[in-house]
C-alpha positions as CSV (number, residue, x, y, z in Angstrom):
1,X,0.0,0.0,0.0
2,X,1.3,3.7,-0.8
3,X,0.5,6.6,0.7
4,X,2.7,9.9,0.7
5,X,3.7,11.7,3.7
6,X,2.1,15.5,4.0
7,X,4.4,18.5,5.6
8,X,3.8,17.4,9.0
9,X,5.2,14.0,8.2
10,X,1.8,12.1,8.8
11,X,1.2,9.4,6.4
12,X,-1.8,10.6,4.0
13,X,-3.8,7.5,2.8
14,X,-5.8,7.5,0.3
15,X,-9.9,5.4,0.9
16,X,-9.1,4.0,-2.5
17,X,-6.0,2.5,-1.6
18,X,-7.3,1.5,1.5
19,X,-10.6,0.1,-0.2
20,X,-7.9,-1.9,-2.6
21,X,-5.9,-3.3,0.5
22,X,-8.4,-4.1,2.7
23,X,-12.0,-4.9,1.3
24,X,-14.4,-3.2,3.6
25,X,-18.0,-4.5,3.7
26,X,-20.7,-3.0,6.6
27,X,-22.3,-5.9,8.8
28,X,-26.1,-6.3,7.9
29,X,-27.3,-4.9,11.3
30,X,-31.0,-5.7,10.8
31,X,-32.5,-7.4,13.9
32,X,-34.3,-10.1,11.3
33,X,-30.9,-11.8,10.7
34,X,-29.2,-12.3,13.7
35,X,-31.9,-12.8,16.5
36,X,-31.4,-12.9,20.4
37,X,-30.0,-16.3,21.1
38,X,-32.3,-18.0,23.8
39,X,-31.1,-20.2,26.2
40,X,-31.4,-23.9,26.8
41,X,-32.1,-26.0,29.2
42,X,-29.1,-27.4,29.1
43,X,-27.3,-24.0,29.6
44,X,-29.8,-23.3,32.3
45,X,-28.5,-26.2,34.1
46,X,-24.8,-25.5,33.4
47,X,-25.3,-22.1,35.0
48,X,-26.4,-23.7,38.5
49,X,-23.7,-26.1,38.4
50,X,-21.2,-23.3,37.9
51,X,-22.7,-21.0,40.4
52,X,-23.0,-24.4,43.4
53,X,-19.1,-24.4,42.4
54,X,-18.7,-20.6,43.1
55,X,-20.7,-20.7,46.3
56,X,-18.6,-24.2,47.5
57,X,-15.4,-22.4,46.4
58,X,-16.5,-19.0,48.7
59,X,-17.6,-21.4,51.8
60,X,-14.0,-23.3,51.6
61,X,-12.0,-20.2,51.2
62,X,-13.8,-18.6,54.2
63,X,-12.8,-21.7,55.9
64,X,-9.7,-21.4,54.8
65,X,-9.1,-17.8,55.8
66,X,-10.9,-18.5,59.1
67,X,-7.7,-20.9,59.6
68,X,-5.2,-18.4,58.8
69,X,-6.4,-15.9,61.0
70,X,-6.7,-18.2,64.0
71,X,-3.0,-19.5,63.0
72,X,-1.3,-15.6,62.6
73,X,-3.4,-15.0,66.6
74,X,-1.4,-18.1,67.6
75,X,1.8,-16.7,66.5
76,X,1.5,-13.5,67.5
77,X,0.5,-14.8,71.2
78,X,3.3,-16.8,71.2
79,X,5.9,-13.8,69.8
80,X,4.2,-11.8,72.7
81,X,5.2,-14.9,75.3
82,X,9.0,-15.2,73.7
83,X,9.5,-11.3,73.5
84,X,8.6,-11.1,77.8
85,X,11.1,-13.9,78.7
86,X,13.5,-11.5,76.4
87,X,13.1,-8.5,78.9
88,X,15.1,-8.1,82.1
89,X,12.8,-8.0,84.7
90,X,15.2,-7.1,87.5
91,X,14.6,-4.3,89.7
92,X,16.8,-1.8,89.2
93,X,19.5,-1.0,91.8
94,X,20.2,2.7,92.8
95,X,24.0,2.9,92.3
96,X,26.2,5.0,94.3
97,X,28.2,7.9,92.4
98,X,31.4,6.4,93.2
99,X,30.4,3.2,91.3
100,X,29.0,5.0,88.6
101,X,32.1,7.1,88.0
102,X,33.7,4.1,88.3
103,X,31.9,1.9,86.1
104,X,30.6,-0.8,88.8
């Protein structure tokens, strides 16, 4: 296909050359020809096999993220246990100045 570039540098094509290239034809949009497709039993019955899937799918992943949430409270509890055995729970004994300038 040819087409020669105009003084911006943008291809100008001409709907000849594009008719040649490419045959064009508009659809027939006429509501006679291509009806509504109804559907079927059969489809019906697909449909509520597909959505008892998606409802058994939802139920187990709530079950499933139930789970996970009771597992991350179980860690965290026992991060919370670990982390106060970690702290020094000693009282704290007033030092003198003497040891304090001297490091004791």
């Amino acid at each position: 296909m040819s087409a020669p570039k105009d003084d911006r540098g943008r291809y100008a094509i001409d709907p000849a050359e594009l008719h040649r290239a490419f045959s064009f034809q508009a659809p027939d949009r006429s509501a006679d020809r291509f009806p509504e497709p109804q559907p079927t039993t059969h489809e019906n019955h697909q449909t509520t096999l597909t959505d008892q899937g998606l409802k058994r799918e939802v139920e187990l992943l709530r079950e499933m993220l139930g789970k996970a949430e009771a597992n991350a409270d179980h860690w965290r509890a026992l991060a919370e246990r670990q982390q106060a055995l970690l702290e020094d729970k000693r009282p704290k004994e007033p030092r003198s100045l003497l040891q304090r300038i001297l490091g004791r």
